[in-house]
C-alpha positions in Angstrom: -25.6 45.7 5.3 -24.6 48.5 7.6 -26.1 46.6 11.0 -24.1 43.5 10.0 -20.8 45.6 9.4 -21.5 47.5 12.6 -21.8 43.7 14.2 -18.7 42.9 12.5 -16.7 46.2 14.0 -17.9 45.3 17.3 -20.6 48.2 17.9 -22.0 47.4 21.7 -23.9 50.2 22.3 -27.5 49.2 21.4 -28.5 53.5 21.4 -26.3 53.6 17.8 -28.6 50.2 16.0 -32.3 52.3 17.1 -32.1 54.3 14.2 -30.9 51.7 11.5 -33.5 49.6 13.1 -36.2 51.9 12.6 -35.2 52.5 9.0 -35.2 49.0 8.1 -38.5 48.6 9.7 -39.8 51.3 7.7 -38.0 49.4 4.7 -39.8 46.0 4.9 -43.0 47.4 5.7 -43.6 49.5 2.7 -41.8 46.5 0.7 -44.8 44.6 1.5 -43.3 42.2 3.6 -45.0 41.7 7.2 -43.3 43.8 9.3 -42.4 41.0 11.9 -39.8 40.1 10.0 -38.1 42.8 10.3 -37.7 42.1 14.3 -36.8 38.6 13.3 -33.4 40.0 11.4 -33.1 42.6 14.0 -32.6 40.1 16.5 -30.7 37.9 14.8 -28.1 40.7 13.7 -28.1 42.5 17.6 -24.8 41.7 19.4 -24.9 38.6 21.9 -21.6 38.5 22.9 -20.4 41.0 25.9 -17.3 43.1 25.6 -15.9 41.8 29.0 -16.3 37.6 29.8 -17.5 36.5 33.3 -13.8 35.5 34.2 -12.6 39.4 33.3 -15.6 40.7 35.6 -14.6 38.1 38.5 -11.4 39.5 38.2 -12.0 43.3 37.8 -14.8 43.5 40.1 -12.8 42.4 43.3 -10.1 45.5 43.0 -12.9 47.8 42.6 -14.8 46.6 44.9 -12.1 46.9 48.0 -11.2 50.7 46.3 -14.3 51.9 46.6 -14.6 50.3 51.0 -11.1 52.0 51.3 -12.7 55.2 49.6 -15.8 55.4 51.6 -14.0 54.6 54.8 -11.4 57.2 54.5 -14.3 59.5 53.1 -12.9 60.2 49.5 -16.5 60.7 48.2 -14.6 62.2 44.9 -12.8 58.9 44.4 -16.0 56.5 45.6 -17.6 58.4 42.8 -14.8 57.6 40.4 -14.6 53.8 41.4 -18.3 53.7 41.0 -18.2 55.2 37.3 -15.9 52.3 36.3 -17.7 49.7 38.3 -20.7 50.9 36.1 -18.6 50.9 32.8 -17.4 47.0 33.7 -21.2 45.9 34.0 -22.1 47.5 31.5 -19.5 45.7 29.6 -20.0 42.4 30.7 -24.0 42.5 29.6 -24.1 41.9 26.5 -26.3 44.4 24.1 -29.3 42.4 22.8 -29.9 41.1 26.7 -29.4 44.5 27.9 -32.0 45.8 25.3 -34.5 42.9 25.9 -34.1 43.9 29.7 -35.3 47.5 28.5 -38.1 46.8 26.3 -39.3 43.6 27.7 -41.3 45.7 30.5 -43.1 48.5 27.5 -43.2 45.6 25.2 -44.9 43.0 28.1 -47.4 45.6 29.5 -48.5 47.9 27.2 -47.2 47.1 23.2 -48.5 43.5 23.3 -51.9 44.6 25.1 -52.4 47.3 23.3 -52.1 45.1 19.8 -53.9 42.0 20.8 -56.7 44.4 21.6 -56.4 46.2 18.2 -56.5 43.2 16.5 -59.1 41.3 17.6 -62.0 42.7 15.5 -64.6 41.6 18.0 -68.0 43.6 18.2 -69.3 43.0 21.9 -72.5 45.0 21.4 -75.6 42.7 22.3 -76.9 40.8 18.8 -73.1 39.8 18.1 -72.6 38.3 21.9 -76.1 36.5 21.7 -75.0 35.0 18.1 -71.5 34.0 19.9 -73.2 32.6 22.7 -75.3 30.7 20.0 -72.6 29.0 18.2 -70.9 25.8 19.6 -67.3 26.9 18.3 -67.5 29.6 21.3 -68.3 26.9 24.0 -65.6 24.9 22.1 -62.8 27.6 22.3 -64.2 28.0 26.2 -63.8 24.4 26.8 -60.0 24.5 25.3 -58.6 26.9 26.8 -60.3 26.8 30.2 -60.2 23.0 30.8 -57.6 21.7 28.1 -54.9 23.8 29.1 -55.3 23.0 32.8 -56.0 19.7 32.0 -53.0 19.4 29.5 -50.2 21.2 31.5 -50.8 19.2 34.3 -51.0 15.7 32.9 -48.0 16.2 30.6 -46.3 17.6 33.8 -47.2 14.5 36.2 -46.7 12.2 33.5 -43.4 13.8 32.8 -42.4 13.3 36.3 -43.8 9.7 36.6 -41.7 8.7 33.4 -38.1 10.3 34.9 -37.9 12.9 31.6 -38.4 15.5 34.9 -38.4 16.3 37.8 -41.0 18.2 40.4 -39.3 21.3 42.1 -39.5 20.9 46.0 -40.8 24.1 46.5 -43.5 23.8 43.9 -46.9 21.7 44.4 -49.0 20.1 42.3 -51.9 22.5 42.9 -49.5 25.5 41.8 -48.8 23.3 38.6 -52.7 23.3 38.5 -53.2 26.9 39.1 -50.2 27.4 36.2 -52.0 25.9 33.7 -55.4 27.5 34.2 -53.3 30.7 33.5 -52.1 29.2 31.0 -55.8 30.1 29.1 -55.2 33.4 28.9 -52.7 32.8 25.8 -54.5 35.9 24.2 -52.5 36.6 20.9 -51.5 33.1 20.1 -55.2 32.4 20.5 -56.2 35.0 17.9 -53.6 34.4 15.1 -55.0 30.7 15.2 -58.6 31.9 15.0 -57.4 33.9 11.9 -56.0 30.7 10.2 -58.4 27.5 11.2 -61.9 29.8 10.3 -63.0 31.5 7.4 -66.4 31.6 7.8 -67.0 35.4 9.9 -69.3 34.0 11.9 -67.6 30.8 13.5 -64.3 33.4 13.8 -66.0 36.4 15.4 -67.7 33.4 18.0 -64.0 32.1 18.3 -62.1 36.0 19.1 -65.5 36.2 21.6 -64.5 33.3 23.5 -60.9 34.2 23.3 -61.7 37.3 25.1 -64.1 35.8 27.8 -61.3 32.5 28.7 -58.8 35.4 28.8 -60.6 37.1 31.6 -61.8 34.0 33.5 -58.4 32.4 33.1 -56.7 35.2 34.4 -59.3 36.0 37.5 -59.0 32.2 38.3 -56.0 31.2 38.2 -55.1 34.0 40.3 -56.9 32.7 42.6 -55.6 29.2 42.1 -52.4 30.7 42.6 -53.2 32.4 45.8 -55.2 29.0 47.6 -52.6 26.8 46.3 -49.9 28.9 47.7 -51.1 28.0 51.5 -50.4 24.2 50.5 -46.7 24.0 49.5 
């Protein structure tokens, strides 16, 4: 109630909705509900609208821009410094607070939360009798075989068939062997991969066989498609 009445009063700075947040986290989890949710509604109830509008910033910027040349020519650093405070205070105004806190988090929650979790969670034993009993079952060479060759496959046939058809069109700078290259990356698709294995096997065996090839198409998608990427990158 209190996030959705600061929403309503206009509350843009995203510093004063951490610690509701965090409550409210706390809240759902120990109410038993997953915890994810509690992002969901978080998201939903951060502020998407900017104080200032594009036209405003247009506008503003322009006057402040030719105080602060005037400023530094005449060598007012006192004033630049002042016409560079409310240059700041205008862009900040004219982001608007849930894009300004995905810009923040995206890089933590890109590079080390989601990492860090998909590893947690994938409940994979690599030690030698569990890899030779992977290797053994045909729903690892399966999971392989999807994510290695159906993604490539897929991305790129839905992309050239999209293009044949008219629904799209091919960016000039972009070749088919990058679209290739794209879609062998595509394999990686680590935690999607592993929530999926969760739901389709029940059996421990065929699922621990499944989060094994997960982690091997991972690697191999990733150390291939880079260099997809880099060969296909001498053709455009």
């Amino acid at each position: 109630v209190l996030l959705i009445v600061m929403r309503r009063l206009g509350f843009q700075s995203e510093i004063s909705y951490v610690p509701l947040g965090v409550l409210f986290w706390f809240a759902v989890l120990e109410s038993g509900v997953h915890a994810t949710i509690a992002g969901v509604i978080l998201g939903l109830l951060a502020p998407a609208r900017p104080s200032y509008g594009e036209r405003h910033f247009e506008k503003s910027m322009q006057p402040l821009l030719d105080s602060f040349r005037k400023a530094h020519g005449a060598g007012e650093g006192e004033r630049g410094e002042a016409v560079i405070g409310q240059m700041s205070e205008l862009l900040h105004g004219t982001e608007a607070p849930v894009n300004r806190l995905l810009r923040l988090v995206h890089p933590w929650s890109s590079y080390v939360v989601l990492p860090i979790f998909a590893l947690a969670n994938t409940g994979v034993s690599l030690s030698g009798d569990q890899v030779n009993a992977a290797l053994s079952s045909p729903v690892c060479y399966g999971v392989l075989v999807g994510l290695l060759v159906g993604k490539t496959v897929g991305i790129t046939g839905f992309a050239w068939l999209a293009v044949r058809l008219g629904f799209a069109e091919r960016l000039k700078d972009v070749n088919w062997a990058e679209t290739a290259a794209i879609g062998v990356l595509a394999g990686i698709g680590f935690t999607v991969s592993l929530f999926i294995t969760s739901l389709a096997f029940g059996d421990v065996g065929a699922g621990h066989a499944a989060r094994t090839a997960i982690l091997a198409a991972s690697l191999a998608a990733g150390c291939l498609g880079y260099v997809a990427l880099r060969v296909a990158g001498g053709r455009t």
